[in-house]
C-alpha positions as CSV (number, residue, x, y, z in Angstrom):
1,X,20.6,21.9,-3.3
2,X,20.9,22.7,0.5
3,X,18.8,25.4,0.4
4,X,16.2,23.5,-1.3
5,X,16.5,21.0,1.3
6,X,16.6,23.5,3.9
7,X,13.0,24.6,2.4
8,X,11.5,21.0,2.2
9,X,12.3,20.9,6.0
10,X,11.1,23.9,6.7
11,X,7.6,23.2,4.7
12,X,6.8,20.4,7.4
13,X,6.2,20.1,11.2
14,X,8.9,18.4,13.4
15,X,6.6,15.5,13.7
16,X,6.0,14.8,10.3
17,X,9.9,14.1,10.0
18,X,9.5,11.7,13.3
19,X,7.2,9.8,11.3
20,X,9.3,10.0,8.2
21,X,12.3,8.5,9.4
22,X,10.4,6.3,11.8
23,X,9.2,5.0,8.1
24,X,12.4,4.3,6.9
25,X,13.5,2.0,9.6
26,X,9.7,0.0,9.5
27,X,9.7,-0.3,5.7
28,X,13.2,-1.3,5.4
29,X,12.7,-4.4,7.9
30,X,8.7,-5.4,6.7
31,X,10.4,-5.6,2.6
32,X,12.8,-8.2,3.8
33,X,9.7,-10.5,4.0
34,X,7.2,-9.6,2.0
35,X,8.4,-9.6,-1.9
36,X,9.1,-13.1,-1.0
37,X,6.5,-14.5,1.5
38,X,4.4,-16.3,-1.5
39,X,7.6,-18.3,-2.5
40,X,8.1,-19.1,1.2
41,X,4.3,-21.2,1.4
42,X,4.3,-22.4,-1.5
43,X,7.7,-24.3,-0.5
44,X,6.8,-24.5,3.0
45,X,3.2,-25.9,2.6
46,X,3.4,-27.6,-0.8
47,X,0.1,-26.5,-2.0
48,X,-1.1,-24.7,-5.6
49,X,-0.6,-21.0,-6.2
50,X,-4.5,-20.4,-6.2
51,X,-4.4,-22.1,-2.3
52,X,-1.8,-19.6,-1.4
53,X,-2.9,-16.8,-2.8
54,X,-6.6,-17.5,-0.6
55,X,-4.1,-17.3,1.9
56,X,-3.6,-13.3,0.6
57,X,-7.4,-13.5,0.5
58,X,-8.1,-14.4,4.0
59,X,-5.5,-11.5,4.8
60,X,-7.2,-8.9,3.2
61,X,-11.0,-10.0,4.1
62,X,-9.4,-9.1,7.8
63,X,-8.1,-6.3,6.6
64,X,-11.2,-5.1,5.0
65,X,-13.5,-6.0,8.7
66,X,-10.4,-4.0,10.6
67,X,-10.5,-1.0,8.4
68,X,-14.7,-0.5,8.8
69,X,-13.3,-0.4,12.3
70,X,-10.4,1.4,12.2
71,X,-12.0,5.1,10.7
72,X,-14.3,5.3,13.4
73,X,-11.6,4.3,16.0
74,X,-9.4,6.4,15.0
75,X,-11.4,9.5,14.8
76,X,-13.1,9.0,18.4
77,X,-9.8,7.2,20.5
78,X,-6.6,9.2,18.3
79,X,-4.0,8.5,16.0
80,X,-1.0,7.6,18.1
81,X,-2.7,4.9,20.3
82,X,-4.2,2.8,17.2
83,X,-0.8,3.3,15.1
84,X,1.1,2.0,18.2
85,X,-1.1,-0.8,18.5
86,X,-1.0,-1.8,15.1
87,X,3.1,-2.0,14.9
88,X,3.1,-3.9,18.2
89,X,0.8,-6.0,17.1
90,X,2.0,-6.5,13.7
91,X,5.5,-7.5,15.8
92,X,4.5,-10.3,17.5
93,X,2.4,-11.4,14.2
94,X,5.5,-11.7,12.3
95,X,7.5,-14.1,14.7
96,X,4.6,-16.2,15.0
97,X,5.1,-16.3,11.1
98,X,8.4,-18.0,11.5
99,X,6.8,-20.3,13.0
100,X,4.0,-21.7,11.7
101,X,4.2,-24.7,9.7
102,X,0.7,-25.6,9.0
103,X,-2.1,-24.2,6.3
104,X,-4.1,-23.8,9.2
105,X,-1.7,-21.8,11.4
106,X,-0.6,-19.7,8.0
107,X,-4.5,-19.0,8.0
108,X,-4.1,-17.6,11.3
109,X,-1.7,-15.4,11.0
110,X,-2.7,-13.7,8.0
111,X,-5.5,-13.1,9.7
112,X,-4.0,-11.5,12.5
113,X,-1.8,-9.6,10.4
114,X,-4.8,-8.6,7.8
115,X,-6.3,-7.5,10.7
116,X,-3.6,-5.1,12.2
117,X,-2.2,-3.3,9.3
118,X,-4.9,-1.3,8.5
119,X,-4.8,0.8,11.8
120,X,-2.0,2.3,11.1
121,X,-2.5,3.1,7.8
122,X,-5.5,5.3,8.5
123,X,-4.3,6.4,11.6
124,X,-1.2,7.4,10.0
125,X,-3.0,9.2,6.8
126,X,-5.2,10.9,9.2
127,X,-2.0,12.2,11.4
128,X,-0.6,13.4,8.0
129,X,-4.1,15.4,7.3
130,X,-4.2,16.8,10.6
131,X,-0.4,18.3,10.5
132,X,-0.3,19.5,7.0
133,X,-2.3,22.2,5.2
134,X,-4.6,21.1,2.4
135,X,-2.3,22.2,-0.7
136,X,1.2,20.9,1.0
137,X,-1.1,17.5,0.9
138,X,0.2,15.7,-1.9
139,X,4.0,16.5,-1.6
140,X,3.7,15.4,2.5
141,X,2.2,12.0,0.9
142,X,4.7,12.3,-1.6
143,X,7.7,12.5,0.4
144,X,6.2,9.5,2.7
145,X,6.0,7.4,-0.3
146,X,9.2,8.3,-0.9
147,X,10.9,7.1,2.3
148,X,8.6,3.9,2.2
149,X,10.6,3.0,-0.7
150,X,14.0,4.0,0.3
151,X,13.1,1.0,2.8
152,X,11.3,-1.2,0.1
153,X,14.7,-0.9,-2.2
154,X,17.2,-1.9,0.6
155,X,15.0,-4.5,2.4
156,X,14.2,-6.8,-0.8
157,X,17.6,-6.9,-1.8
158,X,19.2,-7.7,1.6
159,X,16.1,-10.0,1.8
160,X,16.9,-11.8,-1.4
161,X,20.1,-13.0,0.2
162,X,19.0,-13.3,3.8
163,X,15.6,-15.6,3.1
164,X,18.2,-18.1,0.4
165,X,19.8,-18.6,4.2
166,X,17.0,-18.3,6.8
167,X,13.8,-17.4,5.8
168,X,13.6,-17.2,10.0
169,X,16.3,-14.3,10.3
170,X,14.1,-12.4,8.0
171,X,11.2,-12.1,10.3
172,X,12.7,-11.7,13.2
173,X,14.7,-8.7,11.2
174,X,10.8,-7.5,9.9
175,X,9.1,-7.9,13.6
176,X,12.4,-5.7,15.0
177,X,11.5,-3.1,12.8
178,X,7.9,-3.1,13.5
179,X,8.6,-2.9,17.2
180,X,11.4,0.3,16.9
181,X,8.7,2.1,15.2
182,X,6.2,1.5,17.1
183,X,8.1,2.6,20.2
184,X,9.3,6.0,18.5
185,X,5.7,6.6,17.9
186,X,4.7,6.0,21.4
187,X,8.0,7.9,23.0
188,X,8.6,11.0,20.6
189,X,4.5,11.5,18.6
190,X,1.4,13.3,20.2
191,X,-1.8,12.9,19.3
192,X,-3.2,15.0,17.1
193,X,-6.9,14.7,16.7
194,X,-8.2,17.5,18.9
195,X,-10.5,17.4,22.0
196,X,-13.6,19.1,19.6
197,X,-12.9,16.8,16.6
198,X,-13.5,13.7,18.8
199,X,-16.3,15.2,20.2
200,X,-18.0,15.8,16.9
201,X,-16.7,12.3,16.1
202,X,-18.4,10.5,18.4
203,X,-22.3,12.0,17.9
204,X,-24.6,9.9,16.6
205,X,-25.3,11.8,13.8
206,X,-21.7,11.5,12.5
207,X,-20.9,8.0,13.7
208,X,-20.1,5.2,11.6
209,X,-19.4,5.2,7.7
210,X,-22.8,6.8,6.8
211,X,-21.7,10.2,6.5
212,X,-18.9,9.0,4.1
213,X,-21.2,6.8,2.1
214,X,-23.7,9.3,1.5
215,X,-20.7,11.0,-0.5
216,X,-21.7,9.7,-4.1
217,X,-18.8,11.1,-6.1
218,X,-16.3,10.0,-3.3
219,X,-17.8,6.7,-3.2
220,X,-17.2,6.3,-7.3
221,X,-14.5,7.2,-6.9
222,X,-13.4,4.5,-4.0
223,X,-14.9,1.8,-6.7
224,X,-13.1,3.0,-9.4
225,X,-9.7,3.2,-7.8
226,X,-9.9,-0.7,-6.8
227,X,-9.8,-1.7,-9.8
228,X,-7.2,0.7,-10.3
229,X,-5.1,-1.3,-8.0
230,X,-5.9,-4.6,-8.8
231,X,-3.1,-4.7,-12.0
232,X,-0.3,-3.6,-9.0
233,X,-1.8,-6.2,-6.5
234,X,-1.2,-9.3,-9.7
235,X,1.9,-8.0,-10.3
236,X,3.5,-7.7,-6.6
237,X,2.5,-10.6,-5.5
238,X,2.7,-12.9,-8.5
239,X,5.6,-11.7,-10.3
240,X,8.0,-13.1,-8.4
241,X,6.6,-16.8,-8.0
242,X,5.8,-16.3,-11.9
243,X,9.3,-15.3,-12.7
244,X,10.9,-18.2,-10.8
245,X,8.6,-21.0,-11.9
246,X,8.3,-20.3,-15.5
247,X,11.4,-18.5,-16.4
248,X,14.0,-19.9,-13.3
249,X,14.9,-15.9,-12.3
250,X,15.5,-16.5,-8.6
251,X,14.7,-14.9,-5.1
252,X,18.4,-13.0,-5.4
253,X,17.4,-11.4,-8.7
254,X,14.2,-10.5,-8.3
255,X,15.1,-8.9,-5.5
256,X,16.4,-6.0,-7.4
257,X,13.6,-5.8,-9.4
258,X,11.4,-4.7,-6.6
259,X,14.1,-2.3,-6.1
260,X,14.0,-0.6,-9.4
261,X,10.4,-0.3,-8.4
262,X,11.5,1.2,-4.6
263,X,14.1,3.4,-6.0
264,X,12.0,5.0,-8.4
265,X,10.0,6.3,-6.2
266,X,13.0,7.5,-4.3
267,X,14.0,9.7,-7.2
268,X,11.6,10.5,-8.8
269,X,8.0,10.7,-6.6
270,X,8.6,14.1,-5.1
271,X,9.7,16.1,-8.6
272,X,6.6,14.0,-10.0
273,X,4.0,15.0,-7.8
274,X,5.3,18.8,-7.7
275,X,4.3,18.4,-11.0
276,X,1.0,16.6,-11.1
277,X,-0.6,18.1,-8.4
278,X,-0.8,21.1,-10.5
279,X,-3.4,19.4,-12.6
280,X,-6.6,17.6,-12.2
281,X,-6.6,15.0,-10.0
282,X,-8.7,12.4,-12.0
283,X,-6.4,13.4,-15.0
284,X,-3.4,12.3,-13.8
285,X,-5.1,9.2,-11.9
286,X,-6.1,8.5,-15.7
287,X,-2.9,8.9,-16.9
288,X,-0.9,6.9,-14.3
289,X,-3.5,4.1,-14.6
290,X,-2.8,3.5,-18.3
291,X,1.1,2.8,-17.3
292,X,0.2,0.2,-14.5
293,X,-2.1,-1.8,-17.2
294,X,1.0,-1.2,-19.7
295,X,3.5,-2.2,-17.3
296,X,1.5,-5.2,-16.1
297,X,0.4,-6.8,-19.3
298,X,3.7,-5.8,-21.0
299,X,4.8,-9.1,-18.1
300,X,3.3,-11.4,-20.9
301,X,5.2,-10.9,-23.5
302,X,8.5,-11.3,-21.1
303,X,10.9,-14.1,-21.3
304,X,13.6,-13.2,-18.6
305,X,15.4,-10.9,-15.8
306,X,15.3,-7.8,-18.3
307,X,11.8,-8.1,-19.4
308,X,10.5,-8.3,-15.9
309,X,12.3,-5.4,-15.2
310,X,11.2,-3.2,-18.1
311,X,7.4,-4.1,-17.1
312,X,8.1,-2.9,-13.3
313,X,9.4,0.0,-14.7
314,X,6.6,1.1,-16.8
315,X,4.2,-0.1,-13.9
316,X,5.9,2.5,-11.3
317,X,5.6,5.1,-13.7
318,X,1.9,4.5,-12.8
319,X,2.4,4.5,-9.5
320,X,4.7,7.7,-9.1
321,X,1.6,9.8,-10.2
322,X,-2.0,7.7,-8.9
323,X,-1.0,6.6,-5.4
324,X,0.0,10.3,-3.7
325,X,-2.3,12.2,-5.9
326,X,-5.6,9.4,-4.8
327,X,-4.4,9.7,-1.2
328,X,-4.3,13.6,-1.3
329,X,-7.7,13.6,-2.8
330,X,-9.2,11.6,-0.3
331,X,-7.7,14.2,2.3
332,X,-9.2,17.2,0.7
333,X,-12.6,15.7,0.1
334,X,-12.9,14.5,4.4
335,X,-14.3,16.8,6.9
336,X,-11.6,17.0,9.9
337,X,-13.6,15.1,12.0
338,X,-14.7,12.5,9.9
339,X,-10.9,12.2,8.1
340,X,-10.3,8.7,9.8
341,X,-13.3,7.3,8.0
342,X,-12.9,8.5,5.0
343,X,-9.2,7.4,5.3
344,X,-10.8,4.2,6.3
345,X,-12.6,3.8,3.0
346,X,-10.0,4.6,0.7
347,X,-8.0,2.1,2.6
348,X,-10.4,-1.1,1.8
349,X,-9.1,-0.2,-1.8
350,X,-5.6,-1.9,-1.6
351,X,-7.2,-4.3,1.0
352,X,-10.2,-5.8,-1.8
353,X,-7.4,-5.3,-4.7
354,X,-4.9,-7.3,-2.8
355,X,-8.2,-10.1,-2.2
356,X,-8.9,-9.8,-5.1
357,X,-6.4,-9.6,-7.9
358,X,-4.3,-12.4,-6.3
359,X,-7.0,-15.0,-5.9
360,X,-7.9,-14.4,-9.7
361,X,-4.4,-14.6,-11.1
362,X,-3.8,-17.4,-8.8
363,X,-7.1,-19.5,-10.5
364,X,-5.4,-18.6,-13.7
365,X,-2.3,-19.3,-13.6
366,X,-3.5,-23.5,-12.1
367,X,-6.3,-24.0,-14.6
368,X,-6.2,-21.7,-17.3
369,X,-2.0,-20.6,-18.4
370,X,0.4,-18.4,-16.0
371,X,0.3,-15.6,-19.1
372,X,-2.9,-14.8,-18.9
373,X,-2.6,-13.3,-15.4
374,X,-1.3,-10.3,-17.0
375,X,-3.6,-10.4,-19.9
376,X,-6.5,-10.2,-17.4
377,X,-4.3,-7.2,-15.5
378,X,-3.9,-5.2,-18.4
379,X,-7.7,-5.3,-18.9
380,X,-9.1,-4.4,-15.5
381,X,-6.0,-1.7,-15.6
382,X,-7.8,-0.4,-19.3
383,X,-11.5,-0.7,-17.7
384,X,-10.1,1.9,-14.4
385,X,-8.8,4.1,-16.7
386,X,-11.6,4.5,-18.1
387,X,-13.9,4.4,-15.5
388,X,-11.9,7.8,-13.7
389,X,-12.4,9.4,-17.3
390,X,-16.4,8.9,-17.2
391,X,-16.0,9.9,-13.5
392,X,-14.4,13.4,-14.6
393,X,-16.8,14.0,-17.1
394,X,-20.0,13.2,-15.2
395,X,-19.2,13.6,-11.5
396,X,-17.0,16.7,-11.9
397,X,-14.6,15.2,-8.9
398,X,-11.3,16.6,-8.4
399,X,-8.8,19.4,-9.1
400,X,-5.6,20.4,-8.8
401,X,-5.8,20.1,-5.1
């Protein structure tokens, strides 16, 4: 075993660990807030579920304006300075969060915050593609994942406990967190995007997003894996108000449901996508996007703690073998220069999901009945799936890596 670890280490640059542990810390903070936050307005502010989740919206039409930004950016100014940026920024976002008391002030900052995270998301992805060689792709992505969660399992269930005290103590724990990162990536990180690559960046032939919309099969491929998403966005951020309100499972127990879901991908992700890189790439998105509309509709037919647990279960399954293996292909497919934008792109994915799926669940659930969120889940789940299988057969995208 400490060979093998020895090897892992040895497979990746110094930096690449800075940024993994740096992960740890960030994650670990951010989860004590987030699995909850929908609870927290709906309590606060006193409003419907389909108010707050326009609230989740507004976040992620911000997000969507940052990221056409954020490629470009990214590719012409660095990596490091936008990342840095966006944790700093992200900081002071989350105390104004425990703060605010007001729909419109709530509008605000999700704004804000919608607009921040995406930065260093690409910036980060791009840093990975830059420091890793094309086949080690997947299993760098892998092992970030991995970390992400290690964070995403503790955080929720010290959160669960933390927000039934002081929902304030939990953000000021998430904006902490934020800010260490950021700092170890401004202290201990160098830039990575060379001199040439910015130069070639910044042309106008290459500037903007027209390069990377010109790329038809990338481009079906960005559709398809939105709706791909959109089952995980329903269930992550409407399980846990669903659970509560219909079925009284509270913030403490849920907790631990999010970190079946986290530790899952601690175990597992790494041996999982050693295994599915081998093969093609829209294959195994195929595969792992029949378990997320499984997982996510199976939440209908749950009556309790267990249930809800079972359906995360099945749900991460899907996750474990579409998330690393979409990011890696978006990696391979980018020209160095233009890997910001194309990170940039296959960013607005989760950002339209999460404004999406939400919203839709959210109308549901207030005029229709709460089940059917995760009838409508399993369906868009089904209609991905089989979207990447028509993109295999007629767009020929993909590989084993």
């Amino acid at each position: 075993m400490s060979n093998r670890l020895r090897q892992i280490t040895a497979d990746y640059p110094k930096q690449f660990w800075i940024l993994f542990w740096g992960l740890l810390v960030n994650s670990t903070g951010g989860s004590m807030v987030w699995p909850f936050l929908t609870i927290f307005m709906r309590e606060q502010l006193a409003i419907p579920l389909t108010t707050v989740t326009l609230l989740f919206t507004v976040n992620s039409a911000a997000g969507l304006v940052a990221t056409s930004f954020a490629g470009p950016t990214v590719d012409r100014l660095g990596r490091k300075r936008v990342m840095v940026l966006s944790l700093a920024g992200s900081s002071v976002v989350l105390l104004g969060m425990s703060r605010a008391d007001s729909l419109a002030g709530w509008v605000v900052m999700m704004i804000l915050n919608g607009a921040l995270g995406p930065l260093y998301r690409v910036g980060s992805d791009a840093m990975v593609a830059d420091l890793v060689e094309p086949e080690q792709r997947a299993s760098a992505y892998a092992l970030l994942r991995m970390i992400n969660n290690l964070g995403i399992a503790v955080g929720p269930m010290a959160g669960g406990f933390i927000t039934s005290v002081s929902y304030s103590l939990a953000f000021y724990a998430a904006a902490g967190a934020h800010l260490i990162f950021g700092g170890l990536i401004a202290l201990a990180v160098r830039e990575t995007l060379t001199r040439a690559a910015a130069t070639a960046s910044a042309t106008p032939a290459d500037g903007g997003y027209g390069p990377v919309l010109r790329d038809r099969p990338f481009v079906a491929f960005v559709g398809v894996y939105t709706l791909a998403v959109i089952p995980s966005a329903l269930l992550m951020m409407l399980l846990a108000v669903y659970a509560k309100e219909n079925f009284g499972v509270p913030e403490s127990q849920y907790g631990f449901i999010m970190a079946t879901n986290a530790l899952m991908v601690v175990l597992f992700q790494y041996a999982v996508t050693h295994v599915s890189q081998r093969r093609p790439h829209l294959l195994v998105l195929t595969v792992g996007t029949l378990f997320y509309a499984v997982g996510v509709g199976s939440v209908a037919l749950g009556r309790g703690f267990w249930a809800f647990w079972l359906s995360m279960v099945i749900a991460t399954i899907g996750e474990l073998l579409i998330v690393p293996t979409a990011t890696a292909l978006t990696a391979n497919l980018a020209p160095p220069d233009m890997r910001g934008r194309y990170m940039g792109l296959y960013g607005l994915t989760w950002g339209v999901a999460f404004g999406i799926g939400p919203v839709v669940g959210g109308y549901l659930n207030d005029h229709i009945a709460p089940v059917t969120i995760w009838y409508s889940g399993l369906a868009i789940g089904l209609a991905a799936a089989l979207g990447f299988v028509l993109l295999g057969r007629r767009l020929r995208v993909g590989g084993t890596g």
